[in-house]
N, C-alpha and C positions, 0 to 999 in steps of 0.2 A: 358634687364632688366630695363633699364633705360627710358624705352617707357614706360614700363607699369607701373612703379613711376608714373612717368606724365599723363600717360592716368586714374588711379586709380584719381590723384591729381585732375585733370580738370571735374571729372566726382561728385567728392566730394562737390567742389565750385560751378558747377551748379544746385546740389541736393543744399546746404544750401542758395541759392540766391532766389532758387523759395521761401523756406520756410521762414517762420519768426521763425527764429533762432536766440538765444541773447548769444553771448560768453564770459567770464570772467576766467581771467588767473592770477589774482589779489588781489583777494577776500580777507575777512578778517574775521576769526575766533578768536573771543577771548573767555574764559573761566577764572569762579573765583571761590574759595572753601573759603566759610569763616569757621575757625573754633576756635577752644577756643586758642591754642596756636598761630600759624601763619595764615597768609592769603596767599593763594597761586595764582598767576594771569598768565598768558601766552598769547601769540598771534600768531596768523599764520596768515601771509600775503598773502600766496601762494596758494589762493585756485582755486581749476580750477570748475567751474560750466559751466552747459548748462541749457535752458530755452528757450522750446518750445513755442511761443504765441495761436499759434493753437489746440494745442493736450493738453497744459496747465500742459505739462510735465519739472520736475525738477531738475537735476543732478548735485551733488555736489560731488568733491573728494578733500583728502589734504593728505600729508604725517606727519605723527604722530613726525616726525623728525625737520617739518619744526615749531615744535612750538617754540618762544625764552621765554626764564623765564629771571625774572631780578635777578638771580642769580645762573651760571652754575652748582652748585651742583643740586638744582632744576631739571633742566632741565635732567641731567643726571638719577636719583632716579626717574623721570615721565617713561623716554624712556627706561630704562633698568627693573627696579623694579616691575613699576605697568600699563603701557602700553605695553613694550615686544614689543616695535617695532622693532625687529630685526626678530621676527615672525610675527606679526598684522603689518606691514608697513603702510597700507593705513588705511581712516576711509570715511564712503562714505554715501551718502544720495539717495535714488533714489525713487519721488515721483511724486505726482502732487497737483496743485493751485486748489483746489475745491470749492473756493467761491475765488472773489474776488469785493469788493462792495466800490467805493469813496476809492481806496486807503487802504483798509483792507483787507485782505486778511488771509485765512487759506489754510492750507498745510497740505496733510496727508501723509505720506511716511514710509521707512524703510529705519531707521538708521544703521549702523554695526560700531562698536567700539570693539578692541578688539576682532574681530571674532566671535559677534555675533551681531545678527540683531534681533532690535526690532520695531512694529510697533510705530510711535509718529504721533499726529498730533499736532501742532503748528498755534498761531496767527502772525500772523506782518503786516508789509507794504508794497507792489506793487506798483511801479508807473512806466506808462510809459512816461518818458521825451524827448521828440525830436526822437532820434534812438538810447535809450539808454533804462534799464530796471535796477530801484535798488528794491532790496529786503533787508528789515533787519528783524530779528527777535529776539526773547528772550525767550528760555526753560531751562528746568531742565532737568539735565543726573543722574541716579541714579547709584551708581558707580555698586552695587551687582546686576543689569538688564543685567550688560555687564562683568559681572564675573569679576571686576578688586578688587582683594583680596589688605586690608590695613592692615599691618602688625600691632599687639597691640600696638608693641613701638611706634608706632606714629599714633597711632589711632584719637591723638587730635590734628595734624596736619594736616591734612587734611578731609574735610567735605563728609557726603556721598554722598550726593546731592551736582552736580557742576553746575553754572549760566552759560550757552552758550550765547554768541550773537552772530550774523552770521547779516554781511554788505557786500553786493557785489552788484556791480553794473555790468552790463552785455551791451557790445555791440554789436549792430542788423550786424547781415553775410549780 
């Protein structure tokens, strides 16, 4: 059993050494809801991307869990109430860089939030620096695209439309 770990392992490492393959285990998702009563802000540090240079293929995953709020009720009323990450655990991106021109770049993909998936395309930044690969970008999630229901009572605490950035920097396999 233990050969075939290792044999699977070494066959892994030689597929991503031919490729240009960019890994990031790091990443950084923030999101912000402006609305009339409070503003609501979170981050997730842990995001795990892949980024093909070749095939110009995109892969983002984060656990719905791994967001922090600066204040744990927050955080709690996201992941239980209106994410249901005990059911949606994961939130995932999987697309491709369909232009990318001086450092701009567009991305078309399918998002899934919440257990469902929507087409998005998105502008940002591309750069490749030395043997490294940062991406950032800036969208809008509309909460009712991804079925996430806001109760009346607090309809003016949180916004329907939420601000994503996404910054990761990705190193070359």
């Amino acid at each position: 059993m233990m050969r075939q770990i290792i044999s699977i392992f070494l066959f892994l490492i030689c597929f991503y050494a031919n490729a240009q393959q960019y890994l990031a285990k790091d990443g950084t998702i923030t999101f912000f809801s402006k609305a009339p009563v409070e503003d609501i802000s979170a981050i997730n540090n842990k995001v795990s991307a892949v980024y093909d240079a070749k095939t110009k293929a995109l892969v983002f995953q984060l656990n719905i869990t791994d967001f922090i709020f600066p204040k744990s009720l927050m955080q709690t009323h996201f992941n239980e109430n209106y994410l249901e990450s005990d059911i949606y655990p994961k939130s995932t991106f999987v697309g491709k860089v369909t232009e990318n021109k001086n450092g701009k770049a567009k991305v078309k993909g399918e998002l899934t939030i919440h257990g469902v998936t929507n087409e998005i395309i998105t502008e940002g930044k591309l750069q490749i620096i030395n043997d490294n690969v940062i991406i950032s970008s800036e969208f809008v999630v509309k909460l009712k695209e991804y079925k996430i229901k806001i109760p009346r009572i607090v309809m003016y605490n949180i916004a329907e439309e939420i601000e994503v950035k996404v910054n990761i920097e990705f190193k070359k396999q």
